[in-house]
N, C-alpha and C positions, 0 to 999 in steps of 0.2 A: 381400558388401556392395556397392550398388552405389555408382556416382561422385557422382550425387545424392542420398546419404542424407548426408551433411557439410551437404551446403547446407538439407537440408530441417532438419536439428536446428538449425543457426544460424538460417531461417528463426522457427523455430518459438520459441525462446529468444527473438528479437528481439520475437515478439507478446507473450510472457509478460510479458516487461518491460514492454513500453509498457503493456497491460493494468494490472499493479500500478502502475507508475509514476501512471497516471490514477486506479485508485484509492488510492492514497497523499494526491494533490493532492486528492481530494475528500473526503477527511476530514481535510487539516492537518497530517500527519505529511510528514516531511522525503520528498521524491518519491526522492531518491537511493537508500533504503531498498528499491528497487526491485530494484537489481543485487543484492541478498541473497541474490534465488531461484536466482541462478547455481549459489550452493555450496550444496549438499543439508544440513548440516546448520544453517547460521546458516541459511538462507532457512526451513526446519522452526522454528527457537528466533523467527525475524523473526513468522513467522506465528501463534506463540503469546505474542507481545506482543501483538501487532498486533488479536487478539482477546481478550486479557481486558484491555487497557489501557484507560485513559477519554479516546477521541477529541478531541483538541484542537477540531475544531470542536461536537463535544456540550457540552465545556464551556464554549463561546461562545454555545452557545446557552440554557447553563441562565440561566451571567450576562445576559444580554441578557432572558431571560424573569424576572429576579428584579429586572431595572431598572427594567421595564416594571410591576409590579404591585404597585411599592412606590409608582411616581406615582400612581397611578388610583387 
């Protein structure tokens, strides 16, 4: 192994995160939810909430489309 493979897996960890982390915040879910993918199996259990759950912002938008076509 060499001296730089620490630093590249820490590098590499730190994009994963910030990746989930931005898509966390762009669906509504708590961004912190992010550090999950650390541990292999919550970050697995994270990412099958995370797709069959019903997205905090979906649901803001179904409300906001049922607000909208009750006025009109």
């Amino acid at each position: 192994m060499t001296p730089l493979m620490p630093l590249l897996v820490l590098i590499l960890v730190g994009v994963s995160v910030f990746a989930w982390w931005t898509i966390f915040a762009k669906t509504g879910f708590p961004r912190g939810l992010a550090f999950a993918w650390i541990i292999p199996l919550v970050g697995f259990l994270v990412f099958l909430w995370f797709a069959f759950s019903d997205w905090p912002v979906l649901q803001e938008l179904r409300r906001l489309r049922g607000e909208g076509n009750a006025e009109a």
